[in-house]
N, CA, C and O atoms as a DFTB+ gen file, in Angstrom:
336 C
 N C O
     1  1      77.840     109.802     117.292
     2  2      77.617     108.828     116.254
     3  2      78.479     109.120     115.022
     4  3      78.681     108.181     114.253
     5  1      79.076     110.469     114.715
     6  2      79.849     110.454     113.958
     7  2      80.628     110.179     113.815
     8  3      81.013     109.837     112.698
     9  1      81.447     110.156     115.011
    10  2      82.468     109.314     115.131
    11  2      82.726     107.992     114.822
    12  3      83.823     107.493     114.570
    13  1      81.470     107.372     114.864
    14  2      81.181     106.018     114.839
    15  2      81.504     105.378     113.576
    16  3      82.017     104.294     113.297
    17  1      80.983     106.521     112.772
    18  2      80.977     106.185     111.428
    19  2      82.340     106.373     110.406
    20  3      82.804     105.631     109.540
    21  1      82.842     107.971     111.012
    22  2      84.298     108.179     110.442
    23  2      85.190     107.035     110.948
    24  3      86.113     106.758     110.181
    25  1      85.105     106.242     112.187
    26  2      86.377     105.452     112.566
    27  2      86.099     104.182     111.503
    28  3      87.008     103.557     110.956
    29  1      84.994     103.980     111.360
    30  2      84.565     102.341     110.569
    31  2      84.478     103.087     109.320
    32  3      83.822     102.313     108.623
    33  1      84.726     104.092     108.616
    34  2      84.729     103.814     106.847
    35  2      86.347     103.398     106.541
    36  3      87.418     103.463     107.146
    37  1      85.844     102.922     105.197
    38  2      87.291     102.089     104.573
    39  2      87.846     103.084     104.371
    40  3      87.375     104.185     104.656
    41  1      89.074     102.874     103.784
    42  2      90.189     103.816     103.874
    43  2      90.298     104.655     102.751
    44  3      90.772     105.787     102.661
    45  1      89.548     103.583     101.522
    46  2      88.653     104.023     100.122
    47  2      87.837     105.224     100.544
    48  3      88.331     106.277     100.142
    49  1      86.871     105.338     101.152
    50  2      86.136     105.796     101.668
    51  2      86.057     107.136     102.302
    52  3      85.195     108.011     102.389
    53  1      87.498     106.944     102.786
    54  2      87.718     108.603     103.496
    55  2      88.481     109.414     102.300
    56  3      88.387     110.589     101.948
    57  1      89.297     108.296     101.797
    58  2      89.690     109.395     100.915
    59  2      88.929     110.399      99.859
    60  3      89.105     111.561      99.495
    61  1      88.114     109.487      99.594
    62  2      87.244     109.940      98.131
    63  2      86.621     110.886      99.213
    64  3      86.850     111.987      98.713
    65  1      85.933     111.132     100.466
    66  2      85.319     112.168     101.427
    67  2      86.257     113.114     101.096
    68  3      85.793     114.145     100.610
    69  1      87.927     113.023     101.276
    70  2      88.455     114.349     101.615
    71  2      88.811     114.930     100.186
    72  3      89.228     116.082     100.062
    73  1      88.632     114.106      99.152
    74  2      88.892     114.381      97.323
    75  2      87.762     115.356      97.308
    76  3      87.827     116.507      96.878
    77  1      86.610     114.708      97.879
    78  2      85.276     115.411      97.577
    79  2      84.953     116.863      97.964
    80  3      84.345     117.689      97.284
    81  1      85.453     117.004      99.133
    82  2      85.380     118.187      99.952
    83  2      86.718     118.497     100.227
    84  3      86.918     118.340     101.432
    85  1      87.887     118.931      99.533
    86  2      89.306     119.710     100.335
    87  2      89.363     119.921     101.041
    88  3      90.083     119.339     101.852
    89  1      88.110     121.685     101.504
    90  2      88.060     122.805     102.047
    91  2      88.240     122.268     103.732
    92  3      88.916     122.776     104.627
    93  1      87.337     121.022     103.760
    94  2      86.845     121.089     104.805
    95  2      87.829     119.829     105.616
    96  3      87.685     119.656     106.826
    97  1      88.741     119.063     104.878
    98  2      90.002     117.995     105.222
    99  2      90.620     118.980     106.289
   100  3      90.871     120.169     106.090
   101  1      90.822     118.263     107.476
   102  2      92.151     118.989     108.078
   103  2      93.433     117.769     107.530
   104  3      93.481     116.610     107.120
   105  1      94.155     118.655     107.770
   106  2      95.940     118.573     107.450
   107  2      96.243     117.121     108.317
   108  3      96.677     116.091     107.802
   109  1      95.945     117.285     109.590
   110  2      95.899     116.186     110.091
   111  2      95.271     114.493     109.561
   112  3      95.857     113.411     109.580
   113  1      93.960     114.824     109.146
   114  2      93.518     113.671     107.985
   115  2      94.111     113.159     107.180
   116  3      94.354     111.962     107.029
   117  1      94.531     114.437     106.312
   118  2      95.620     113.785     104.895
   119  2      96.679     113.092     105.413
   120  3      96.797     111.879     105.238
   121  1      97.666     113.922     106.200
   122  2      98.776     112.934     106.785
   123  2      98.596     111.876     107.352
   124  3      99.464     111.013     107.223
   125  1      97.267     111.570     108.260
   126  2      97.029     110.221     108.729
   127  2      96.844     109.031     107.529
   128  3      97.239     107.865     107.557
   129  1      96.071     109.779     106.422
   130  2      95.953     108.542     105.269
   131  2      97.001     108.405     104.499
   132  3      97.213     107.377     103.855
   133  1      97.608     109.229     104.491
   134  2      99.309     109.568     103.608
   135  2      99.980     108.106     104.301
   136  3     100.443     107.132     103.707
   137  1      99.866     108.309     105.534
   138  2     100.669     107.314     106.404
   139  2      99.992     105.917     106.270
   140  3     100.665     104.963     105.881
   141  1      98.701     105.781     106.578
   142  2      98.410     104.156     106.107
   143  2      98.783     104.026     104.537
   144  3      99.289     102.930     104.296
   145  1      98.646     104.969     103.278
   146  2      99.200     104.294     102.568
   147  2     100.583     104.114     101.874
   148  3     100.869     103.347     100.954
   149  1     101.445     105.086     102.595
   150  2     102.861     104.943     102.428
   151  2     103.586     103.411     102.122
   152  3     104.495     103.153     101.333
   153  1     102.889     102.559     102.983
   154  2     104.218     101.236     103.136
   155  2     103.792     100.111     101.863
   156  3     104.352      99.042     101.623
   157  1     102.427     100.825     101.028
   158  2     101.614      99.838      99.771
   159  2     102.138     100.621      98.769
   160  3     101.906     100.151      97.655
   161  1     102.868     101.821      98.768
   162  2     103.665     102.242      97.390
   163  2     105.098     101.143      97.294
   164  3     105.814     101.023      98.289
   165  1     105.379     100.451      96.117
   166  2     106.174      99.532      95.470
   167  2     107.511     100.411      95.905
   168  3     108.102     100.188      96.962
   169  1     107.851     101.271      95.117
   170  2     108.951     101.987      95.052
   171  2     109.562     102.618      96.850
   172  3     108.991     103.381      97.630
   173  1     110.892     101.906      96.974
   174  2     111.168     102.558      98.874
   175  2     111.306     103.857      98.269
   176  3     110.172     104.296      98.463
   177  1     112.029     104.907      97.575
   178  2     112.138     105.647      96.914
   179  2     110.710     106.914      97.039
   180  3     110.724     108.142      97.132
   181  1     109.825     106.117      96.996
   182  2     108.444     106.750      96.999
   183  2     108.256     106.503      98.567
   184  3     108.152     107.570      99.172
   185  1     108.200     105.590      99.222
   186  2     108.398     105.644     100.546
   187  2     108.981     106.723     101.431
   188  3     108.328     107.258     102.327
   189  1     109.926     106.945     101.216
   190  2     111.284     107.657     101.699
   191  2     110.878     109.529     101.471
   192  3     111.013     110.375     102.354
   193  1     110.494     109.722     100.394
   194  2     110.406     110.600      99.669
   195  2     108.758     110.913     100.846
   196  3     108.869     111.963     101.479
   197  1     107.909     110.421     101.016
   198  2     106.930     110.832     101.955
   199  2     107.175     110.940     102.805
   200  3     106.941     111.965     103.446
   201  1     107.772     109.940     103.243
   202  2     107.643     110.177     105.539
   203  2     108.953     111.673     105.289
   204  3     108.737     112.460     106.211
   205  1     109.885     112.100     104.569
   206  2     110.228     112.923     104.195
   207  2     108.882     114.333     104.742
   208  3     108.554     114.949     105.755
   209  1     108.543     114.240     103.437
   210  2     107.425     115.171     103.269
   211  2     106.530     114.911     104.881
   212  3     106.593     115.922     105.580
   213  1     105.989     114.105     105.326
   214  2     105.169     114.169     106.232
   215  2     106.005     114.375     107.487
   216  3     105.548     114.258     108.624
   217  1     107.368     114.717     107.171
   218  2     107.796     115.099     108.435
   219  2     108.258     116.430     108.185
   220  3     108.771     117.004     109.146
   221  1     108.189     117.006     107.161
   222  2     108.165     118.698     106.151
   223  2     106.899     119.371     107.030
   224  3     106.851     120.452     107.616
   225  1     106.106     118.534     106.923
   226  2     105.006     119.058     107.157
   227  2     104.255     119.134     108.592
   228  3     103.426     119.954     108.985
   229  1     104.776     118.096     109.194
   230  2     104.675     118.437     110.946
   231  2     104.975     119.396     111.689
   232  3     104.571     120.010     112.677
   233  1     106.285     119.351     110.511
   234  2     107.068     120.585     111.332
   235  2     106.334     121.887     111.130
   236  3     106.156     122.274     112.285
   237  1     105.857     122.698     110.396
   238  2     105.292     123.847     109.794
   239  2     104.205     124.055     111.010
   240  3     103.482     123.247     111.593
   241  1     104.339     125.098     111.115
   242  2     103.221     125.829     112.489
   243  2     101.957     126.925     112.195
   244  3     101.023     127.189     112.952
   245  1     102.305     127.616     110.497
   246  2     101.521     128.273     109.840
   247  2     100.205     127.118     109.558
   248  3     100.525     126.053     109.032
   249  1      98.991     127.310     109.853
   250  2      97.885     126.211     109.665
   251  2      97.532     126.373     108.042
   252  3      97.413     125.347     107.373
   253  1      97.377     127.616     107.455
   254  2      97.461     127.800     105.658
   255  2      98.466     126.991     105.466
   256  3      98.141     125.806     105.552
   257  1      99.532     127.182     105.244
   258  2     100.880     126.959     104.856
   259  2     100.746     124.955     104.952
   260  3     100.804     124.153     104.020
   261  1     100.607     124.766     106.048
   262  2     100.264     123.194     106.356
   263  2      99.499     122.431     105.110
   264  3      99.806     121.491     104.376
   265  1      98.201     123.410     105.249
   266  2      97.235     122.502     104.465
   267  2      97.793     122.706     102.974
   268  3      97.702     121.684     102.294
   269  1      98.380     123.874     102.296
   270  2      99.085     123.974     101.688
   271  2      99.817     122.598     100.710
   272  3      99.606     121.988      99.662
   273  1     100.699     122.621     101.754
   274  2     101.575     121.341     101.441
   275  2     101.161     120.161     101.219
   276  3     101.551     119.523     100.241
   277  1     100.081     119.564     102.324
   278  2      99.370     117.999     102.665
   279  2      98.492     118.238     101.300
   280  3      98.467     117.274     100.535
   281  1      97.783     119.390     100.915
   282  2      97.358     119.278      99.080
   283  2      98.208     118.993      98.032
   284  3      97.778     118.537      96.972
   285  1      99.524     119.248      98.254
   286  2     100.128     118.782      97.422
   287  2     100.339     117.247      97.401
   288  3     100.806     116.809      96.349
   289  1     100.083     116.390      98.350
   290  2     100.090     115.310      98.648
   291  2      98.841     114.236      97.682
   292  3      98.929     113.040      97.401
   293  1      97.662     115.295      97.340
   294  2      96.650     114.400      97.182
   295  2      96.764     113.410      96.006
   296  3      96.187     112.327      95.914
   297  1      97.916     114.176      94.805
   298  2      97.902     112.636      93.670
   299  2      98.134     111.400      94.464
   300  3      97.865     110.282      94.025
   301  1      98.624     111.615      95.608
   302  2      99.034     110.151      96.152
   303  2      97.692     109.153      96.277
   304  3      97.766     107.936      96.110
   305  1      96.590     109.789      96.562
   306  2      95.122     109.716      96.730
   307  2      94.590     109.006      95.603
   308  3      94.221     107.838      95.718
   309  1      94.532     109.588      94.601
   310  2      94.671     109.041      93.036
   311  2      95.184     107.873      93.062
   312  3      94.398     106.925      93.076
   313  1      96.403     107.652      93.075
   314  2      97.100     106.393      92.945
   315  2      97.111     105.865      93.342
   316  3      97.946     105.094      92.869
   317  1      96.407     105.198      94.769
   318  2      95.912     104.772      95.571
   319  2      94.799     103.868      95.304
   320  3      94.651     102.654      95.440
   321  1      93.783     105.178      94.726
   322  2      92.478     104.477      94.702
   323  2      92.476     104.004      92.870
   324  3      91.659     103.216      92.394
   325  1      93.544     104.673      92.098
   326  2      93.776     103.851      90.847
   327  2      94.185     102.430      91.009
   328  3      94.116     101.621      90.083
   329  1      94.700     102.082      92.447
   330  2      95.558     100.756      92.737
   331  2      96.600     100.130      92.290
   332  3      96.957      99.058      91.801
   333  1      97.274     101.977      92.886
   334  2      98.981     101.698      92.418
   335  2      99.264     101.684      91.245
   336  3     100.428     101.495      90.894
């Protein structure tokens, strides 16, 4: 049933979950929401500059080091749910 529920929350929704709790975000999460909201940033520039980064970060095999990085990602989270 959890599942049920993580696949149907809004996209609002997960984020503010993984704002709320870091510790417990895998790396994989952030980059999945990184990626739905990549193509609603205005600037290609800002575009470019992520799938960049989210492909920085695929690559990396250290699992610290990973989550590391995808935290550095989270103002994107912010600006997001500020609405751009």
């Amino acid at each position: 049933m959890g599942d049920f529920i993580k696949i149907h929350m809004t996209l609002e929704a997960k984020i503010q979950k993984i704002l709320d709790n870091i510790d417990d975000a895998s790396s994989d999460d952030i980059i999945e929401i990184i990626k739905q909201i990549q193509p609603q940033f205005r600037s290609k520039l800002t575009t470019e500059y992520l799938q960049g980064k989210i492909q920085k970060i695929s690559d990396i095999s250290d699992g610290v080091e990973k989550k590391k990085q995808c935290t550095s990602l989270l103002p994107y989270f912010d600006w997001y749910l500020q609405g751009l």
